[in-house]
C-alpha positions in Angstrom: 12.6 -20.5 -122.4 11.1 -21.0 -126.0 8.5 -23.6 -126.1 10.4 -24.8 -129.4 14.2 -26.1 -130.0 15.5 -26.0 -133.6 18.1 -28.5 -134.3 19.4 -29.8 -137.5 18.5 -33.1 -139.3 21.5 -34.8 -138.0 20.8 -34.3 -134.6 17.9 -35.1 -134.8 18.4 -38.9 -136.2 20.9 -39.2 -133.9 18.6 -38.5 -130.7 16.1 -40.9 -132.0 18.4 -43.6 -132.8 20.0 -43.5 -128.9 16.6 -43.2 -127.6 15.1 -46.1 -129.8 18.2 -48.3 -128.5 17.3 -47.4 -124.8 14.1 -49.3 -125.9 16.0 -52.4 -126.4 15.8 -51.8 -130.3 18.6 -53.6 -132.8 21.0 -51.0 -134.7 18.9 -51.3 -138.0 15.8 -50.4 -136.1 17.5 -47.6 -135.1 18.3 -46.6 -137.9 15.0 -46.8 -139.6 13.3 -44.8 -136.5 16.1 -41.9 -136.5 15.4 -41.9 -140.8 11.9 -41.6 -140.8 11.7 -39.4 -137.6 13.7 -36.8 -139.4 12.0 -37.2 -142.9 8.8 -36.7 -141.3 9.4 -33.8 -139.3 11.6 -32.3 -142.1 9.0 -32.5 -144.6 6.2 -31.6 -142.2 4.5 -35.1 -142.2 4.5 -35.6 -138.0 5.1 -33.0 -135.4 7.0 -33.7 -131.4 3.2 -34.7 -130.6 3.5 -37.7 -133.3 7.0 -38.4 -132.3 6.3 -38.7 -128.5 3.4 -41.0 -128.9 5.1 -42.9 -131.1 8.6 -43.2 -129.4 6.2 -44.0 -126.1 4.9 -47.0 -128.2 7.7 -48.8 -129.1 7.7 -52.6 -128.0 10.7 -54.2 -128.6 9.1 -57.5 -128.4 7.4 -57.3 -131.7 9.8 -58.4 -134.2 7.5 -58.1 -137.1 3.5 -57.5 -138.1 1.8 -60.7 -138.1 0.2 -62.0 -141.6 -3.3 -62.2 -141.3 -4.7 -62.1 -144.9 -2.8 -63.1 -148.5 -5.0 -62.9 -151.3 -3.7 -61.8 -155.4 -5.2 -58.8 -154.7 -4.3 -57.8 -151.2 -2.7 -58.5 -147.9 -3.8 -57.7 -144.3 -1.8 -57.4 -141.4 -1.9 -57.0 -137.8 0.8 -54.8 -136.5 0.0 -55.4 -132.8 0.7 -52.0 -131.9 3.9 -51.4 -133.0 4.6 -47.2 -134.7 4.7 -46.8 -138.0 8.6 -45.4 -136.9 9.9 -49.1 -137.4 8.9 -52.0 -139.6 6.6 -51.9 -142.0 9.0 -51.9 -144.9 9.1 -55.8 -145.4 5.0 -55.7 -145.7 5.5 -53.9 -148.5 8.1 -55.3 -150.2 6.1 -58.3 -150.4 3.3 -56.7 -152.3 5.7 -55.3 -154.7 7.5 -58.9 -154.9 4.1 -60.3 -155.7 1.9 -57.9 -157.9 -0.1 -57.5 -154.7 -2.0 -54.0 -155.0 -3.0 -53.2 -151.5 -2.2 -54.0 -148.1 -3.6 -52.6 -144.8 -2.2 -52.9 -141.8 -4.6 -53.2 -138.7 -3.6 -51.9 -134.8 -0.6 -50.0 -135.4 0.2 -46.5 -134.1 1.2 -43.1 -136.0 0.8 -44.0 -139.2 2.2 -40.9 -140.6 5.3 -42.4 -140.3 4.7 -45.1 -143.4 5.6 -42.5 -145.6 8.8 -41.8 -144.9 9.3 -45.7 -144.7 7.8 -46.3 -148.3 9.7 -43.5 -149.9 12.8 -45.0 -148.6 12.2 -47.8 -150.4 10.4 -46.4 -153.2 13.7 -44.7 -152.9 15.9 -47.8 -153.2 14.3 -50.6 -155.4 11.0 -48.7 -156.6 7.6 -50.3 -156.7 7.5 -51.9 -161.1 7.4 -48.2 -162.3 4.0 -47.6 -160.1 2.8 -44.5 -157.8 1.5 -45.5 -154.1 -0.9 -44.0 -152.3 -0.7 -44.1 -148.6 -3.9 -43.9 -145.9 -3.7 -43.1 -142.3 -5.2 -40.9 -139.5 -3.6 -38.1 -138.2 -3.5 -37.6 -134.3 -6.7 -35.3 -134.6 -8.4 -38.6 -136.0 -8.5 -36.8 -139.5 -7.8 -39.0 -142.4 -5.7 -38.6 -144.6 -3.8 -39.5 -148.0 -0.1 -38.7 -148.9 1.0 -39.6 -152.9 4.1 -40.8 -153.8 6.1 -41.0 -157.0 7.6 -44.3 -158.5 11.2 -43.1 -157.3 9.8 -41.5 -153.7 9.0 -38.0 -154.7 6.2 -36.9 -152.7 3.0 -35.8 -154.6 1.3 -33.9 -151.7 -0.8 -34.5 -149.1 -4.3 -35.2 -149.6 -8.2 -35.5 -147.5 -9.8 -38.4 -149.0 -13.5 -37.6 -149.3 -15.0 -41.2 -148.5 -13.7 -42.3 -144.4 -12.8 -46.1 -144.5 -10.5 -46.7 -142.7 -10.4 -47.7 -138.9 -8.5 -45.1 -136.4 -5.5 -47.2 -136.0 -5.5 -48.4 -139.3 -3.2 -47.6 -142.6 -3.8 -48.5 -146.0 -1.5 -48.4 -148.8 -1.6 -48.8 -152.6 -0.4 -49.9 -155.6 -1.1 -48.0 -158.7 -3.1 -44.5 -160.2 -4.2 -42.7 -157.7 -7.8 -41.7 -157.5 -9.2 -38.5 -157.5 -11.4 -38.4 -155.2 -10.1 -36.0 -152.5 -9.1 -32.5 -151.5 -5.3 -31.3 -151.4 -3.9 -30.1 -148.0 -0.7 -29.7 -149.4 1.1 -29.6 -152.5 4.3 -30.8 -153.6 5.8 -27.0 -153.7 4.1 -26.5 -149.9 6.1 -29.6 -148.6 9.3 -28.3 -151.1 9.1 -25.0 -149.3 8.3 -26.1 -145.8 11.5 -28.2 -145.7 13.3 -25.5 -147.6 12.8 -23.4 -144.4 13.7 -26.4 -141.8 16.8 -27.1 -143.8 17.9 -23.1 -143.2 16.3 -22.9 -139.7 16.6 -26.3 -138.3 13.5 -28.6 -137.9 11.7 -27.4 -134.6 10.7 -29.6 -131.9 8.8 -29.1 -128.6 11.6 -28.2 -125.9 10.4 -30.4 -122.8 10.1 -33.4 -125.6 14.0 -32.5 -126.8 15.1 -32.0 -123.3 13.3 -35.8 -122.2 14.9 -37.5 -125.3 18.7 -36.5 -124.1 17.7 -37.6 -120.7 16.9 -40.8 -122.5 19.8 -40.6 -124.8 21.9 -40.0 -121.8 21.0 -43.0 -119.8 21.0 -45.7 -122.3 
């Protein structure tokens, strides 16, 4: 048996959205995990190693990040755990309501996953005709930094050259990015990587496919 399952986007959300309700997750949550689950594997943002750690993580019991911080200039928050695969959103949307440049978000998981979450709603409402810049550390414990346009559009994925940021840690914001890091990936990289998972199908470790229908199947 191949040690990778291809399925399409659809099923994909739809796994993650049954197996995020068997955690005791409303039907927006849902939602929001099965969306940025497939935009992040699609685009090559988070691999079945990011999504199991992060579907393993879920607490239902954490409604929303606690507020730890409100300055002019930023806003810090404690996430208490929680993935980057829910939430988030409403953290930023207060920056943007406020002119609020930066805000990092302490003790969450798989941060990867705040991309997909604030191109959504880069997406939707935009950020006042600005860029965002997003920080996180991938599973390896390499930083790193994905760009985004004012509408969504991603930029590429980048290796800041300075570390500071804490391993569960992201950090997102507001403005002109700087220029101070390496490209991993650029914008026709991620354009040609989901190019081949929207022919192929997006692949996904088998024994992680095969434990999410169990999941699916008993919720």
């Amino acid at each position: 048996m191949s040690d990778t399952t291809l399925v399409s986007a659809e099923q994909l959300t739809q796994i993650v959205e049954k197996v995020v309700a068997s955690r005791g997750f409303d039907q927006a949550n849902q939602k929001t995990a099965g969306h940025r689950a497939t935009f992040a594997l699609r685009h090559g943002i988070a691999n079945s190693d990011l999504l199991e750690t992060s579907l393993a993580g879920l607490d239902s019991s954490i409604s929303a990040p606690k507020l730890l911080v409100e300055s002019k200039d930023s806003l810090i928050y404690d996430a208490l755990g929680q993935p980057a695969l829910v939430q988030f959103q409403e953290a930023f949307k207060h920056a943007v309501d406020n002119g609020i440049k930066e805000i990092r978000m302490h003790k969450t998981a798989c941060g990867a996953f705040a991309v997909p979450a604030i191109a959504h709603y880069l997406d939707q409402h935009g950020a006042n005709g600005q860029s965002v810049c997003i920080y996180f550390n991938n599973l390896e414990g390499g930083m790193r930094r994905f760009d985004l346009t004012s509408q969504g559009q991603l930029r590429g994925l980048l290796q800041p050259r300075e570390r500071d940021l804490a391993w569960n840690e992201v950090r997102i914001t507001i403005g002109p990015a700087p220029s101070d890091c390496k490209t991993v990936a650029g914008t026709s990289d991620i354009d040609a990587y989901r190019a081949r998972c929207d022919a192929n199908g997006i692949g996904i470790r088998t024994s992680l496919w095969n434990r999410m229908q169990e999941l699916a199947a008993n919720h």
